[in-house]
C-alpha positions as CSV (number, residue, x, y, z in Angstrom):
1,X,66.4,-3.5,20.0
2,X,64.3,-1.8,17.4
3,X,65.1,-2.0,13.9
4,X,64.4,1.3,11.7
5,X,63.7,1.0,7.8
6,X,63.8,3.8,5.6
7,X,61.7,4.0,2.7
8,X,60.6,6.7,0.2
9,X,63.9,7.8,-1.3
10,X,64.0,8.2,-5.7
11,X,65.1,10.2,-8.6
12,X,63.4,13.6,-8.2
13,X,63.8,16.9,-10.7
14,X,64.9,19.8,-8.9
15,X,61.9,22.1,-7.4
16,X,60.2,18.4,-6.6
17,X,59.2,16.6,-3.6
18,X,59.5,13.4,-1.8
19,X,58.5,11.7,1.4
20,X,61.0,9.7,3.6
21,X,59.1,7.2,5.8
22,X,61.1,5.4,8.8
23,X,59.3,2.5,10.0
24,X,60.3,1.1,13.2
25,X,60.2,-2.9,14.5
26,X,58.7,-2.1,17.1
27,X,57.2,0.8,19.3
28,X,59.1,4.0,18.7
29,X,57.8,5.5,22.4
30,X,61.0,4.7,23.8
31,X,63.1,6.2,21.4
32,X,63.7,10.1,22.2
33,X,64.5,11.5,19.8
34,X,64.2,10.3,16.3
35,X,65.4,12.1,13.5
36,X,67.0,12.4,10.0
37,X,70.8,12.4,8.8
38,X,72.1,12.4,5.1
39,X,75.6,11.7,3.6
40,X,76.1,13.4,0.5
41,X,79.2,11.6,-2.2
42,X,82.8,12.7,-0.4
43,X,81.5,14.1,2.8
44,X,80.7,13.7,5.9
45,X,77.2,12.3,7.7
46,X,75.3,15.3,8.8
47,X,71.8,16.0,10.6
48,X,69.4,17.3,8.9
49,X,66.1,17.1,11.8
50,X,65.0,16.2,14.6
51,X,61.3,15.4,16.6
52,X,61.4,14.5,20.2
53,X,58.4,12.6,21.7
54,X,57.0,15.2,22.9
55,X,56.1,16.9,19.2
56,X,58.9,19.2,19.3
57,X,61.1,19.6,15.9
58,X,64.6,20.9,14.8
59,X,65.9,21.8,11.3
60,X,69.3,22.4,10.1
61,X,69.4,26.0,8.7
62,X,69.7,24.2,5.2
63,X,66.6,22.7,5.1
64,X,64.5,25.4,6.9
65,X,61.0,25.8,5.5
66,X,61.6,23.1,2.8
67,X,61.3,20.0,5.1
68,X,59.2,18.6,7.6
69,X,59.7,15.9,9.8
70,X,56.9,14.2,12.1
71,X,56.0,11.2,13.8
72,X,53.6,8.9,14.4
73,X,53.5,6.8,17.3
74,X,50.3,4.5,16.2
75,X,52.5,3.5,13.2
76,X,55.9,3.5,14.6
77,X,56.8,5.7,11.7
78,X,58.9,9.1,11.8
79,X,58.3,11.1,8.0
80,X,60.6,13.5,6.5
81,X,58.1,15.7,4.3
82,X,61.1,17.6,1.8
83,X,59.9,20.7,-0.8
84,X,61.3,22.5,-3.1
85,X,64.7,20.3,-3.2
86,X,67.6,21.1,-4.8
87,X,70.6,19.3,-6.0
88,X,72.9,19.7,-3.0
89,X,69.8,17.8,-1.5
90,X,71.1,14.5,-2.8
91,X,72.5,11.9,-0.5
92,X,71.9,8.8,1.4
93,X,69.4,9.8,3.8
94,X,69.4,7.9,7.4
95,X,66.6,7.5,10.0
96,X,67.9,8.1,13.7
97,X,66.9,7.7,17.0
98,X,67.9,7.4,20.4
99,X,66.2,3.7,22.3
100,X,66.6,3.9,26.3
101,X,68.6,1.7,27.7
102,X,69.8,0.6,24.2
103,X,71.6,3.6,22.6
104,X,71.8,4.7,19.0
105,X,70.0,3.2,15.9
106,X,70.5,3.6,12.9
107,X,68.2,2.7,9.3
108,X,70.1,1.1,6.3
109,X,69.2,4.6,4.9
110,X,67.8,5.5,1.6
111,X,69.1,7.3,-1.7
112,X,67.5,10.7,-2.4
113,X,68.9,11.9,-5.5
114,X,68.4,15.5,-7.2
115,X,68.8,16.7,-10.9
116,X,68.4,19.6,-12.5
């Protein structure tokens, strides 16, 4: 079973940027799709995007032409490019994907958090 590790995650000011990196154990070619989650204080996990293998992406409508997600399979890593964030940005954000014949994964996640 692959292992995912989040990294990137910090203490931005509002308007800022950050990149989420999700590096995987091993190869990430047999996990379809990857994406994103984040859990913000009191509520629930929710996703936030998506990349299959094949290149193609999905956004929640709340991140929509802020963030960017994308993968690369020569690094096992999946990125979560996020502009212009805002404080209802904050949370624990969680790499995700989907292993054949394994099932779900899950990252130890990492803390984005947004003042302003």
């Amino acid at each position: 079973q692959v292992q995912l590790a989040e990294s990137g995650g910090g203490l931005v000011q509002a308007g800022g940027s950050l990149r989420l990196s999700c590096a995987a154990s091993g190869s990430i070619f047999s996990i379809n799709p990857m994406g994103w989650y984040r859990q913000a204080p009191g509520k629930q996990r929710e996703w936030v995007a998506s990349i299959t293998s094949g290149g193609s992406t999905h956004y929640a409508d709340s991140v929509k032409g802020r963030f960017t997600i994308s993968r690369d399979n020569a690094k096992n890593t999946v990125y979560l490019q996020m502009i212009s964030l805002k404080s209802e940005d904050t949370g624990v954000y969680y790499c995700h994907g989907v292993q054949t014949g394994v099932g779900l994964l899950w990252g130890q996640g990492t803390q984005v958090t947004v003042w302003s």
